[in-house]
C-alpha positions, 0 to 999 in steps of 0.5 A, a space after each residue: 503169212 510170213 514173208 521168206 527171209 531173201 538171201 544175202 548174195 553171195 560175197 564175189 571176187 573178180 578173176 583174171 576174165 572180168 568174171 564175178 565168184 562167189 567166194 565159196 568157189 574160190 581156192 584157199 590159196 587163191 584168196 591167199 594169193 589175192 590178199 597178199 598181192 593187195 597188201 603188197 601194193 598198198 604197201 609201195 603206194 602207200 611209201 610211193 606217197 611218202 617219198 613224193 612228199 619227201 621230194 616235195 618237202 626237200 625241193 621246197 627246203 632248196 629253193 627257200 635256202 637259194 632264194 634265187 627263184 631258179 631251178 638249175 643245178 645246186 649244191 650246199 653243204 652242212 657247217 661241218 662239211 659232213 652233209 652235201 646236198 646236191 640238185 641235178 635238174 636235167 632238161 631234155 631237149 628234142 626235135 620237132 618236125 622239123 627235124 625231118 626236114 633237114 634230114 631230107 635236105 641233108 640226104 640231097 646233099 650227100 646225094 649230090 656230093 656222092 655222086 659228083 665224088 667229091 668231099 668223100 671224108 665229109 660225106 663219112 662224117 654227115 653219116 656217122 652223125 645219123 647212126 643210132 646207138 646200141 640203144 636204137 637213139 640218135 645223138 643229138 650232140 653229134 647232129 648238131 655238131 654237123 652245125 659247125 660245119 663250114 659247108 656253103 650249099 645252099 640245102 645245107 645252110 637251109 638244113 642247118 637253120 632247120 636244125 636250129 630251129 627244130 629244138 625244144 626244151 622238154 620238161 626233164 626230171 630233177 635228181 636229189 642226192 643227199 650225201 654224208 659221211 661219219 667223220 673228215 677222213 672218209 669219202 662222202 657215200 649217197 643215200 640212195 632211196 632205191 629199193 633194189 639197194 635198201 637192205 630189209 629191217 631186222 624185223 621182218 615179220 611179215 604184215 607187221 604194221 600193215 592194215 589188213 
């Protein structure tokens, strides 16, 4: 007796509901969409991978030729004077908990002096320093600023100690900017690896060099 032949399932994709098609259910246009979508993305990650390598290569290229073991800002040029390499490492800084706690102690005092009508100017000053940009952020350069203020009651002091205290360097992001320039008469122009500025190739045959 022959035993049956037992059907190959059937190849599926996955829609937007989690939901597994045989592919014979799905649109042409469909399956056209899907493959041009992943070729797309394996696309940038594959020159999202090139470019970390690249960051990584160029850092590791500064810190040998500054050999000083810091991570500040830095800047050299080639022996003509026609490249400039520039490292901009900014560190955010931000506040803790704490930071709560002072705005408090600031609130009593103003409090205080609001209803005793007194330092009215200053009062403006301490408010102003707590009002948010356009962006909905504070200013941490105006807050500490109040620092600087010659004010001797006793919430205040203690405020600002806890505004000193609440700082704290967060990792920030480091910038490289390669610049060059064709001779000694013309500005220096970056490169800027920004893809909303990079113009396409002349050739742009569509899926050229990509692996299907």
């Amino acid at each position: 007796m022959t035993t049956p032949a037992i059907p190959k399932p059937s190849k599926t994709m996955v829609d937007t509901l989690g939901r597994e098609i045989p592919v014979e259910y799905v649109d042409d246009f469909d399956k056209k969409r899907d493959k041009t979508a992943r070729r797309i993305l394996a696309r940038h990650q594959k020159a999202e991978a090139y470019l970390a390598n690249v960051k990584a290569q160029t850092l590791a290229d500064i810190a040998a030729l500054r050999g000083d073991g810091k991570t500040g800002n830095f800047q050299f040029q080639s022996f003509d004077g026609l490249i400039r390499i520039r490292l901009d490492a900014r560190t955010a800084v931000e506040f803790d908990h704490r930071f709560q706690e002072a705005q408090t102690l600031i609130n009593e005092y103003l409090d205080e002096i609001t209803k005793a009508s007194a330092l009215p100017d200053i009062a403006a000053i301490i408010k102003a320093a707590f009002q948010p940009s356009t962006g909905g952020l504070l200013s941490r350069t105006k807050i500490l600023g109040l620092t600087r203020l010659a004010i001797k009651h006793e919430k205040w002091i203690r405020a600002m100690d806890l505004l000193r205290a609440s700082q704290f360097a967060k990792s920030g992001r480091t910038y490289v900017y390669v610049e060059t320039k064709p001779d000694h008469d013309t500005d220096f122009e970056t490169i800027l690896l920004d893809f909303a500025t990079i113009q396409p190739a002349d050739d742009e045959r569509p899926g050229k060099g990509d692996a299907e």
